[in-house]
PyMOL commands that place a pseudoatom at each C-alpha (Angstrom):
pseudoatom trace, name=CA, resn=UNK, resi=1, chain=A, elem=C, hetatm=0, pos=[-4.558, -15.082, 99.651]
pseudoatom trace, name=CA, resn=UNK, resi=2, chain=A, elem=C, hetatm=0, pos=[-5.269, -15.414, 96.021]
pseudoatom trace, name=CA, resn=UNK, resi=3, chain=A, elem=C, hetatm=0, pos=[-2.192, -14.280, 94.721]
pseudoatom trace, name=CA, resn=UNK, resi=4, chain=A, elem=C, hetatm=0, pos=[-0.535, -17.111, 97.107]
pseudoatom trace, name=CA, resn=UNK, resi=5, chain=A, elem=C, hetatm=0, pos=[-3.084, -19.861, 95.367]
pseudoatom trace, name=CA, resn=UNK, resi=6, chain=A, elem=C, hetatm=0, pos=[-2.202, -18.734, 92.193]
pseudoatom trace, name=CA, resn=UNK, resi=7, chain=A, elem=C, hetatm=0, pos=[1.413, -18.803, 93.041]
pseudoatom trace, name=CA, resn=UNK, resi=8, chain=A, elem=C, hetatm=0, pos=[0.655, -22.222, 94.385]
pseudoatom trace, name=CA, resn=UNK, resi=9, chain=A, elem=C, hetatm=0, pos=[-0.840, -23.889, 91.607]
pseudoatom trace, name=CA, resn=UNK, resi=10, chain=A, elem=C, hetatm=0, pos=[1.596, -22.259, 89.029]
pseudoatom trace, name=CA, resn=UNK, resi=11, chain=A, elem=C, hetatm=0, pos=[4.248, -23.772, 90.542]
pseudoatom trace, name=CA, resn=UNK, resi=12, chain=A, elem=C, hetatm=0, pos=[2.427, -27.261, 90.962]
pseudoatom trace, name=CA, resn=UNK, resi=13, chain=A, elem=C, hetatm=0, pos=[2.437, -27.056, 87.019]
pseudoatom trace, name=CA, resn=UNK, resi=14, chain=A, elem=C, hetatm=0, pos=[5.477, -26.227, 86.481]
pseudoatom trace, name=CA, resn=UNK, resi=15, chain=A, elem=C, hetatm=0, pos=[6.948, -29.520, 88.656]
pseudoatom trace, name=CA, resn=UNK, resi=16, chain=A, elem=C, hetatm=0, pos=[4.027, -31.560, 86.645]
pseudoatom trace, name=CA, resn=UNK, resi=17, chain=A, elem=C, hetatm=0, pos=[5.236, -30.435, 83.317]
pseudoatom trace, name=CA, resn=UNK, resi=18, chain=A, elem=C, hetatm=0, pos=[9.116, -31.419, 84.710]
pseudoatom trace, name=CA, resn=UNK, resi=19, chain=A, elem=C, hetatm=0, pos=[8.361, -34.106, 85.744]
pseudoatom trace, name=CA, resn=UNK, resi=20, chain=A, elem=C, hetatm=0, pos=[6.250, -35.360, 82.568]
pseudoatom trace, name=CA, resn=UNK, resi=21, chain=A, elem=C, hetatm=0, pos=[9.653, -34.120, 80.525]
pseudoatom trace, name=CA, resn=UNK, resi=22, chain=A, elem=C, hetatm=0, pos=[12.002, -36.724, 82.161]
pseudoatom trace, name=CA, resn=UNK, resi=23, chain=A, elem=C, hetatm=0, pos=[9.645, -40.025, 81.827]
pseudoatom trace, name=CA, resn=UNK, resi=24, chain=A, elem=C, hetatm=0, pos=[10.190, -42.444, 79.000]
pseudoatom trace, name=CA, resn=UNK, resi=25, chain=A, elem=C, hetatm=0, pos=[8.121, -41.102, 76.042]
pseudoatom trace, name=CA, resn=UNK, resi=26, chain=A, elem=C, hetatm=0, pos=[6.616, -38.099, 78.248]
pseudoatom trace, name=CA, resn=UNK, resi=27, chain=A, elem=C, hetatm=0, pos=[4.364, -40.886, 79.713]
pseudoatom trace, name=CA, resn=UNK, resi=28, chain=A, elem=C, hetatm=0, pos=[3.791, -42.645, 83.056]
pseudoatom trace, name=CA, resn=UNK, resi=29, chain=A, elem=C, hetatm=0, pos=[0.816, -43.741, 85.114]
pseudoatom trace, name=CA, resn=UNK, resi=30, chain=A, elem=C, hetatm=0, pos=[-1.049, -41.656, 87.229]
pseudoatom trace, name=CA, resn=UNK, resi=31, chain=A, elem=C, hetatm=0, pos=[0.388, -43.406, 90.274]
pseudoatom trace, name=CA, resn=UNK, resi=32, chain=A, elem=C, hetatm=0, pos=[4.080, -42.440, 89.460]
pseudoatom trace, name=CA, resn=UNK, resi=33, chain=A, elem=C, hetatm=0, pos=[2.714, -38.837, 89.229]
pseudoatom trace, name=CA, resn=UNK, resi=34, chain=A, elem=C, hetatm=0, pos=[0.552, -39.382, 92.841]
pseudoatom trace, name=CA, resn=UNK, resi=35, chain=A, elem=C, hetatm=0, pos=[4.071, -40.244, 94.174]
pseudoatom trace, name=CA, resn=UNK, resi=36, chain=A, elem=C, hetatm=0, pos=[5.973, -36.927, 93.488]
pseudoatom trace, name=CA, resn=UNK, resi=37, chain=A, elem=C, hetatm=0, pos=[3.039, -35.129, 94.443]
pseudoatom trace, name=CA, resn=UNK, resi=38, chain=A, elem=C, hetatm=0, pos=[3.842, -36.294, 97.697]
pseudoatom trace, name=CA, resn=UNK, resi=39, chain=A, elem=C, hetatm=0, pos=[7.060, -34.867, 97.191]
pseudoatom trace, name=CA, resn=UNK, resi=40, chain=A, elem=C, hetatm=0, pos=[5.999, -31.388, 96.457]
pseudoatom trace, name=CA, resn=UNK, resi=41, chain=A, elem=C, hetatm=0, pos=[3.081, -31.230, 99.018]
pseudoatom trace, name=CA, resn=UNK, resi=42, chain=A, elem=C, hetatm=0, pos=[0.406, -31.553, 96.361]
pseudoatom trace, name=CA, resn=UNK, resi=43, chain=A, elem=C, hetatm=0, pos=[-3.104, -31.908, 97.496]
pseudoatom trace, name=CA, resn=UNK, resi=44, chain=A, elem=C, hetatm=0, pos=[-4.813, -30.615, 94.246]
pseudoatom trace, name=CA, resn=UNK, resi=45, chain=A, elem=C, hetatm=0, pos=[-3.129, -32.977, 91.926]
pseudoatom trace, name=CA, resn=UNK, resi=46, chain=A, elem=C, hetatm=0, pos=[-5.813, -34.114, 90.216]
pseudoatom trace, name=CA, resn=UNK, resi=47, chain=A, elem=C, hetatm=0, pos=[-7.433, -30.380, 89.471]
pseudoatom trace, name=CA, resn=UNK, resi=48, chain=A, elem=C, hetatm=0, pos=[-3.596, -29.591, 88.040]
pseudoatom trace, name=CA, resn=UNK, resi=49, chain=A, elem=C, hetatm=0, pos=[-3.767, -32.603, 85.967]
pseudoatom trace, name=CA, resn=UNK, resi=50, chain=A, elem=C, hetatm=0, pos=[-7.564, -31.837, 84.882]
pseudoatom trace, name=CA, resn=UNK, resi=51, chain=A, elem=C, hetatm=0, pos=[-6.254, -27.991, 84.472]
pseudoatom trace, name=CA, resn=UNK, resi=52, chain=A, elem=C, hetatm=0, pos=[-3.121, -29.047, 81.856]
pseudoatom trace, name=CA, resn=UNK, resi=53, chain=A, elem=C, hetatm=0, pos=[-5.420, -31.767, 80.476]
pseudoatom trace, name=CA, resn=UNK, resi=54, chain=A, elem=C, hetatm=0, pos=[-7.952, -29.003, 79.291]
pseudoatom trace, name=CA, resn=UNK, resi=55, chain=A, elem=C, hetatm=0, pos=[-5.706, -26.482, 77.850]
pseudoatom trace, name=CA, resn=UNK, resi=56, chain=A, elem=C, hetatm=0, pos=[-4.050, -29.777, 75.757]
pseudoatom trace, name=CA, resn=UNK, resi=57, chain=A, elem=C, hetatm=0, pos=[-0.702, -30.527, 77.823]
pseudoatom trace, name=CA, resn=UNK, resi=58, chain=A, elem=C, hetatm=0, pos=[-1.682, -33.723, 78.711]
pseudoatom trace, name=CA, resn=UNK, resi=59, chain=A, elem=C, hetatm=0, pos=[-4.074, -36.665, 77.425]
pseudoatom trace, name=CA, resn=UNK, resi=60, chain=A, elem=C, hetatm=0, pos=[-5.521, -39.456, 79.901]
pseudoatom trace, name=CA, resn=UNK, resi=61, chain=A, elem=C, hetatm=0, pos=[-8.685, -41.342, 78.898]
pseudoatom trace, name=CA, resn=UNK, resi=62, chain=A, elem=C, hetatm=0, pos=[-10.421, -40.427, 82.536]
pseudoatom trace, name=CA, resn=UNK, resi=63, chain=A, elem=C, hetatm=0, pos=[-12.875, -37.380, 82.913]
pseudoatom trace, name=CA, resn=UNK, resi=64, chain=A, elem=C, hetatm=0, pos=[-11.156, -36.763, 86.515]
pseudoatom trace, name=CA, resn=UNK, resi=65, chain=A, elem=C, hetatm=0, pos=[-8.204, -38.751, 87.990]
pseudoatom trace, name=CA, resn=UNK, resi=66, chain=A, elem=C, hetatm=0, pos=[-9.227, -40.116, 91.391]
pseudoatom trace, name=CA, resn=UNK, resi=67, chain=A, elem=C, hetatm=0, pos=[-6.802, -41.927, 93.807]
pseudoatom trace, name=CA, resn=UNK, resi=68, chain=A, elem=C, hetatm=0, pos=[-6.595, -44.811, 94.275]
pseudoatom trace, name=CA, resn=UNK, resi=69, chain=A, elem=C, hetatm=0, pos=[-9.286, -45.953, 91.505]
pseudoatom trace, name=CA, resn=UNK, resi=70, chain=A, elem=C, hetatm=0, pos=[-7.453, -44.579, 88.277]
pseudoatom trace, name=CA, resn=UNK, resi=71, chain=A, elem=C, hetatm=0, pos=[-3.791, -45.298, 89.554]
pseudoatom trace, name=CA, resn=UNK, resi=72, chain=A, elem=C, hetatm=0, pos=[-2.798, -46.925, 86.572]
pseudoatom trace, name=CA, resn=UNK, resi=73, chain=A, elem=C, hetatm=0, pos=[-3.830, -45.082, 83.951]
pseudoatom trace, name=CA, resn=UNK, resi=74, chain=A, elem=C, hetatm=0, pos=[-1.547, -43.583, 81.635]
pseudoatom trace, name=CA, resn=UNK, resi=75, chain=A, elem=C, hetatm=0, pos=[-0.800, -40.180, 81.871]
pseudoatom trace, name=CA, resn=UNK, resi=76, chain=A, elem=C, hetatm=0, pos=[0.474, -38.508, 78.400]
pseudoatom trace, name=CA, resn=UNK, resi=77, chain=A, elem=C, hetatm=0, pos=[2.704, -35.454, 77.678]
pseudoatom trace, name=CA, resn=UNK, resi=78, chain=A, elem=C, hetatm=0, pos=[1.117, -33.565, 74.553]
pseudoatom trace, name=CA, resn=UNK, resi=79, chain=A, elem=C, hetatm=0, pos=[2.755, -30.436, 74.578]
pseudoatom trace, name=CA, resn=UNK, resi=80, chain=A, elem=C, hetatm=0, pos=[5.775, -30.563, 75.996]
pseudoatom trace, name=CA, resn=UNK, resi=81, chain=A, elem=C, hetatm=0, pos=[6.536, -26.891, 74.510]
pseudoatom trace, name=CA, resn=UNK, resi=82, chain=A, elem=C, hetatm=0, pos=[3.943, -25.565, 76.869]
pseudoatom trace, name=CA, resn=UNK, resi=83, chain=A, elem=C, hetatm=0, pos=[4.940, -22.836, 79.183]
pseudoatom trace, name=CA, resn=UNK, resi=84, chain=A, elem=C, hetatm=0, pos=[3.193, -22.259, 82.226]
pseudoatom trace, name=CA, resn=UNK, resi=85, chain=A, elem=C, hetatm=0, pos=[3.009, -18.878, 82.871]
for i in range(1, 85): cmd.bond("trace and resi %d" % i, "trace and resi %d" % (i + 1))
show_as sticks, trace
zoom trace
């Protein structure tokens, strides 16, 4: 079961980062990103984005994202070099 989880959550990051690649500047709000989420069957969005947002991949001015409440803040691609591995 761990080895699925990790499996799970690598691949979670790897849509994220994607995803962060293809917005204008390698920025959108945290709603836009809520919205694919839905797409991929994310229910730990906000860890992921906590996750990248400690090891320096992305940059929001929030401690923790929570949904509805921080929807529009803006969600930052810092390291688009990063490779999640």
């Amino acid at each position: 079961m761990a080895d699925e989880a990790k499996a799970m959550s690598l691949a979670h990051k790897r849509w994220i980062l994607e995803f962060m690649k293809q917005q204008p500047d390698m920025k959108c709000s945290y709603d836009t990103i809520v919205q694919e989420g839905e797409k991929h069957h994310c229910d730990t969005l906000a860890a992921m984005l906590k996750l990248l947002k400690r090891d320096k991949v992305l940059a929001y001015n929030q401690i923790f994202l929570m949904y509805p409440m921080h929807k529009d803040v803006e969600v930052t691609l810092i390291n688009p070099d990063y490779v999640v591995a």
